[in-house]
C-alpha positions as CSV (number, residue, x, y, z in Angstrom):
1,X,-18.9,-3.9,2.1
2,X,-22.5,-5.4,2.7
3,X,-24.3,-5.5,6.0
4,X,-23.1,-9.5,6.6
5,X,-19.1,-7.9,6.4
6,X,-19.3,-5.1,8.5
7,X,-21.0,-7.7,11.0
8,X,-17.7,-9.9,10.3
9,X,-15.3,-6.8,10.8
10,X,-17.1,-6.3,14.4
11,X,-15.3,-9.3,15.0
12,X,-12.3,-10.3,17.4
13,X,-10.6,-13.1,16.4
14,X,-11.0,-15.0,19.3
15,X,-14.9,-14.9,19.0
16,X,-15.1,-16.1,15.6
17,X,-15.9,-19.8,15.4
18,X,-12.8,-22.6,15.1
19,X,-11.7,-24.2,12.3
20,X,-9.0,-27.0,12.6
21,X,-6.1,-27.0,10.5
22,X,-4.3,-30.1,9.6
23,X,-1.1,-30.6,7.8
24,X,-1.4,-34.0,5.9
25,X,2.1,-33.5,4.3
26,X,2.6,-36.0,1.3
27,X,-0.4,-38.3,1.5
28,X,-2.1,-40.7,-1.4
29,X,-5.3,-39.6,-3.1
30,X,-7.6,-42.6,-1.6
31,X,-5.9,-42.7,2.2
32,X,-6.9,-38.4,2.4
33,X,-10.3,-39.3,0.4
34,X,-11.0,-41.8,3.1
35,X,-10.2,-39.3,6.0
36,X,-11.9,-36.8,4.4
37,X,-15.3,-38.8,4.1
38,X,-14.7,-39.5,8.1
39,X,-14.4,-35.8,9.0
40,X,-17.4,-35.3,6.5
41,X,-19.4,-37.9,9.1
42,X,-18.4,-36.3,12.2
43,X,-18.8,-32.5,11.0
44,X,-22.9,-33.5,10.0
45,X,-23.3,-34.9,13.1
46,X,-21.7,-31.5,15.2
47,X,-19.2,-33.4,16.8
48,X,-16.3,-31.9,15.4
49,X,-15.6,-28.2,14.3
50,X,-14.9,-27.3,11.1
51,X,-11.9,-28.9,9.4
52,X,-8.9,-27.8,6.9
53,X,-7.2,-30.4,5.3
54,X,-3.5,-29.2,3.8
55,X,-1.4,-31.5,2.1
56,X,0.5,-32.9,-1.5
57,X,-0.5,-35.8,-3.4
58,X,1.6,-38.2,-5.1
59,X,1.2,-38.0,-8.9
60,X,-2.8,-38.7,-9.5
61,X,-5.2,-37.9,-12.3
62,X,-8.8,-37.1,-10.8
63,X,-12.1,-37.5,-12.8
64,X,-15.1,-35.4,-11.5
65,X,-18.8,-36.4,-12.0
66,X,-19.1,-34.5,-15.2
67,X,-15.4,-35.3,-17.0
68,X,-15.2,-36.9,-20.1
69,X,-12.8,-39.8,-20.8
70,X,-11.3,-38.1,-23.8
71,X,-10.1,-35.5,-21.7
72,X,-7.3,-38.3,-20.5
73,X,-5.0,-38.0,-23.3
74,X,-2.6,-40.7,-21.7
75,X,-3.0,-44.3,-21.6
76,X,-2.7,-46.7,-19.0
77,X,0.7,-47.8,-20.2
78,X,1.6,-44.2,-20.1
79,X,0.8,-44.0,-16.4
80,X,2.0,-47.1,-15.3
81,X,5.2,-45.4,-16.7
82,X,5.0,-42.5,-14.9
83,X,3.5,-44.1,-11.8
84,X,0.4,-41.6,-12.0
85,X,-2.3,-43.3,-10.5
86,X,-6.3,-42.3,-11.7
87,X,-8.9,-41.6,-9.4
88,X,-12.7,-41.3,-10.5
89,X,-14.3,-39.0,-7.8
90,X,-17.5,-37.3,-6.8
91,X,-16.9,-33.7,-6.6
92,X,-17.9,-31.5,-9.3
93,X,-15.9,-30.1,-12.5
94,X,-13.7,-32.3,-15.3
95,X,-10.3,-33.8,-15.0
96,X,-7.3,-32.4,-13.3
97,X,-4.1,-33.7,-12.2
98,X,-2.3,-33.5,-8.6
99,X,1.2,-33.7,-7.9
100,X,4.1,-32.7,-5.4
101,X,4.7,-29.4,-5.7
102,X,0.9,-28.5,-5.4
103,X,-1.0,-26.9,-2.5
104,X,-4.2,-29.1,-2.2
105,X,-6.8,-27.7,0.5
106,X,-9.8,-29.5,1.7
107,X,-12.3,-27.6,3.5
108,X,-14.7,-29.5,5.4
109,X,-17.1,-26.9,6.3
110,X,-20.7,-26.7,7.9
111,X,-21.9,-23.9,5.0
112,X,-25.2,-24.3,7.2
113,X,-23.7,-22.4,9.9
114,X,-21.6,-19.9,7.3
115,X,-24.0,-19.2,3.9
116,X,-26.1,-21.8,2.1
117,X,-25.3,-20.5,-1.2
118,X,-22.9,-23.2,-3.1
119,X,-21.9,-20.9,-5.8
120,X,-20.9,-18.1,-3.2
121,X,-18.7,-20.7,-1.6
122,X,-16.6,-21.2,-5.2
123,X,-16.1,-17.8,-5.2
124,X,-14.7,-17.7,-1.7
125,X,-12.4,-20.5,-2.8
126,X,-11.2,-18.7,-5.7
127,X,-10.7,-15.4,-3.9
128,X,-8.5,-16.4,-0.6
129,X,-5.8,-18.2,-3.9
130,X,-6.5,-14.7,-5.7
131,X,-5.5,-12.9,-2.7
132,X,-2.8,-15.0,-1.7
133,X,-1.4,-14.5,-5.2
134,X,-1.7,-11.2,-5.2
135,X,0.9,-11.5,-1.9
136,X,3.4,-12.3,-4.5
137,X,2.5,-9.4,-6.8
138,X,0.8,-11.2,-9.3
139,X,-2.5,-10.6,-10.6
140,X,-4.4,-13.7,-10.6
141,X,-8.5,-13.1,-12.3
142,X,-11.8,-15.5,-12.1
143,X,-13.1,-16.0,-16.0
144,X,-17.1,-15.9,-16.4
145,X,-18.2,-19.2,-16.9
146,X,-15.2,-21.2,-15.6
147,X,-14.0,-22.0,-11.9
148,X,-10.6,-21.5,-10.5
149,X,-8.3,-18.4,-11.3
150,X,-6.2,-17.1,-14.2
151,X,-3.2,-15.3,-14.7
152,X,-2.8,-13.5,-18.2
153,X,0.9,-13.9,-20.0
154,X,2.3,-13.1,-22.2
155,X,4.1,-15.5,-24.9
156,X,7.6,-15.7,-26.4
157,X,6.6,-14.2,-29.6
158,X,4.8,-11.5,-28.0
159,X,1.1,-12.7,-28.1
160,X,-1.3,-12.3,-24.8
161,X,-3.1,-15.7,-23.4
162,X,-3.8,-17.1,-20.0
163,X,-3.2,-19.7,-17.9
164,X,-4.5,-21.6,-14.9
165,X,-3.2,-21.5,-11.7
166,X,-5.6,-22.7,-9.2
167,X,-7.9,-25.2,-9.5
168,X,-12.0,-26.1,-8.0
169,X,-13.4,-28.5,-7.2
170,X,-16.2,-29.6,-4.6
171,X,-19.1,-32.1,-3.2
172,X,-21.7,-31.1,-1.2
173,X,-23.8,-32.8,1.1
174,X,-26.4,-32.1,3.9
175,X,-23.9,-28.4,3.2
176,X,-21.3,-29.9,4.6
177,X,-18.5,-29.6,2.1
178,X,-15.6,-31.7,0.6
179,X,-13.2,-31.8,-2.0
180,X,-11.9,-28.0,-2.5
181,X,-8.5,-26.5,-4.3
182,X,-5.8,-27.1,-5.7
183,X,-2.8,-24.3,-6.1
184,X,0.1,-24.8,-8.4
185,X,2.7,-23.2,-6.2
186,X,5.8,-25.7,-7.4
187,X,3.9,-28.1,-9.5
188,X,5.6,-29.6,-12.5
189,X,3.6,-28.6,-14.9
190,X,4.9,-30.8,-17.8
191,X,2.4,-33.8,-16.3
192,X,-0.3,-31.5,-17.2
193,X,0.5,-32.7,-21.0
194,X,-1.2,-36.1,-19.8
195,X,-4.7,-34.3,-19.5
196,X,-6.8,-31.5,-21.2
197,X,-6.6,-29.8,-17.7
198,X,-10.5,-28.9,-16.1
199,X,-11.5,-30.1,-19.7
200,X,-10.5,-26.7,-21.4
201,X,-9.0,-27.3,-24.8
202,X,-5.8,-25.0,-25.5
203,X,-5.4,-24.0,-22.4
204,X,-2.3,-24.4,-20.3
205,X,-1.4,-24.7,-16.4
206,X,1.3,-22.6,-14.8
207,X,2.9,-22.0,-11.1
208,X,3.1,-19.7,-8.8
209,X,7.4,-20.3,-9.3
210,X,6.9,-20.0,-12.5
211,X,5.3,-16.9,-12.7
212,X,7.9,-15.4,-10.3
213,X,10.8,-17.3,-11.7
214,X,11.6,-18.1,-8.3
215,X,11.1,-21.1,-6.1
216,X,8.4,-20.6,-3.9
217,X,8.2,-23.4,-0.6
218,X,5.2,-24.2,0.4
219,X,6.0,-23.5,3.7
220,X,5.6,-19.7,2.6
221,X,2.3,-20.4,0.8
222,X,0.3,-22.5,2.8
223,X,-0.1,-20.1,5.8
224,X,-0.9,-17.5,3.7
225,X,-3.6,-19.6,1.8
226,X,-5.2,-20.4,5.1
227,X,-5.3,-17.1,6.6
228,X,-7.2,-15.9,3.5
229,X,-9.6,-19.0,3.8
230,X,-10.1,-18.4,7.2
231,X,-11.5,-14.7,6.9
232,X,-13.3,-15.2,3.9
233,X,-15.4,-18.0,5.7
234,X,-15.0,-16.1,9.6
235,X,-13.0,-18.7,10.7
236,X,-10.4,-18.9,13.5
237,X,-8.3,-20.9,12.1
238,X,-6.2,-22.9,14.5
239,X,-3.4,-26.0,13.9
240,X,-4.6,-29.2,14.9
241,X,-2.0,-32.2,14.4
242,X,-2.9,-35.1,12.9
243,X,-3.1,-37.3,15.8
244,X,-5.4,-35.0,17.8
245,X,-7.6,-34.8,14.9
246,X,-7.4,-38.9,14.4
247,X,-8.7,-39.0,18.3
248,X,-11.3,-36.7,18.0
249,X,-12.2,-38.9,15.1
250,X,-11.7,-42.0,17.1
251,X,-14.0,-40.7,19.9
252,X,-17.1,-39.5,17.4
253,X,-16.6,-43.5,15.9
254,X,-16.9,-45.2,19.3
255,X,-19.9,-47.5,19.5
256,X,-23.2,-46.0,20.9
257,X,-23.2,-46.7,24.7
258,X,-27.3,-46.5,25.5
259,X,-28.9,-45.1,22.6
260,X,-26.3,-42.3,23.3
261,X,-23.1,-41.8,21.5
262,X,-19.6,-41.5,22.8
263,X,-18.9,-37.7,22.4
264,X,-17.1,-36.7,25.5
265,X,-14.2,-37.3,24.6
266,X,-13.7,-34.9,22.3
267,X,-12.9,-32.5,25.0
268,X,-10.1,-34.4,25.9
269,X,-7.8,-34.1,22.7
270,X,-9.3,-30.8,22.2
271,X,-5.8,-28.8,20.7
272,X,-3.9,-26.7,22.8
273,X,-4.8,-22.9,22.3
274,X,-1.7,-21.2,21.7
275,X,-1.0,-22.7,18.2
276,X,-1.5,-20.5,14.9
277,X,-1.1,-21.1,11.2
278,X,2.3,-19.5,11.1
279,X,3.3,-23.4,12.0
280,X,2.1,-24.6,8.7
């Protein structure tokens, strides 16, 4: 444990700094894009704390800034068909698919006020779904040179290979951060066939269900997800509904009165205190 740790450790819970959680449920791609580039706004600006976004997306196929369109094995007959809709995007990494079944968390962070250090920030990412896995006694790895985490199987025939379990990936501006993971806890995996997933040939996605060969709700996963988020960035994380968050964000939008802008009335839909992540 280095120095910056053992300061963390030091730490009560109540002193460490807030981080809203918000449960967007089953939301499109674009509508949670669009609230994510408002949070994005208000979090440069210090109006807002620090902001988890939870939810599920209806079938999608994302593109980030470095895929390649031969990594889209489908066409767009074939998605019509299966009412998949495609998203180019600006976060980092290939192409990846979302669908119900899948934890999807989007931490909107200040990494300013937490580490400047983008690559240390992937690796936080990867190890609050390594720990989480771990909950459910599976051993879930990191791979040098790739992001996201790994599970090794074995196959019908006896051979060893891995799979993917959790994906990355992230935008950065001004260190405030967007985008984040995406955690196959009940995902069909079978629309994974419409992609070479993160732009890795020959290598297939799995589930946290599948690896246990039981269902798992994401009611069970989620909380545990964002408690391990919350103390690898030293973060109080604390539930926010989505209609206090949408009037804190209504009050950081209102026009500027003076020169000066409308900020006071965040402390007015401030969430209640007694409200944990257990109520994911």
């Amino acid at each position: 444990m280095n120095e910056r740790d053992l300061r963390k450790s030091d730490l009560r819970e109540s002193d460490l700094p807030e981080c809203w959680t918000v449960n967007l449920g089953l939301i499109g791609y674009e509508r949670a894009w669009d609230l994510q580039q408002r949070i994005v706004a208000a979090r440069k600006l210090a109006l807002i704390p620090d902001v988890l976004l939870l939810c599920e997306h209806p079938h999608v196929i994302t593109m980030g800034r470095n895929g390649r369109a031969e990594h889209l094995l489908a066409s767009e007959a074939v998605l019509r068909a299966k009412d998949v809709e495609f998203h180019a995007t600006n976060r980092g990494g290939d192409i990846t698919y979302h669908g119900p079944g899948q934890l999807v968390a989007y931490p909107i962070l200040n990494l300013a006020e937490i580490r400047r250090d983008v690559g240390w920030y992937v690796r936080q990412l990867e190890e609050a779904m390594i720990r989480t896995t771990a909950e459910y006694g599976i051993v879930a790895e990191r791979r040098e040179g790739r992001t996201g985490i790994w599970v090794d199987v074995t196959e019908a025939n006896g051979s060893a290979t891995e799979e993917k379990l959790g994906a990355i990936g992230v935008h950065i501006s001004r260190w405030v951060s967007s985008h984040g993971l995406a955690y196959n806890v009940a995902t069909d995996l079978s629309y994974f066939d419409l992609i070479v997933p993160c732009g890795i040939a020959g290598k297939r996605a799995t589930s946290l269900t599948r690896l246990v060969d039981r269902e798992i709700k994401m009611s069970d996963a989620a909380p545990r997800l964002v408690r391990h988020l919350g103390n690898s960035f030293g973060r109080m994380m604390r539930v926010v509904s989505q209609a206090e968050l949408e009037g804190a964000l209504v009050a950081q939008e209102a026009p500027v009165n003076g020169g000066v802008r409308i900020a006071r009335k965040l402390t007015e839909v401030t969430p209640r205190r007694d409200r944990r992540t257990s109520e994911l």
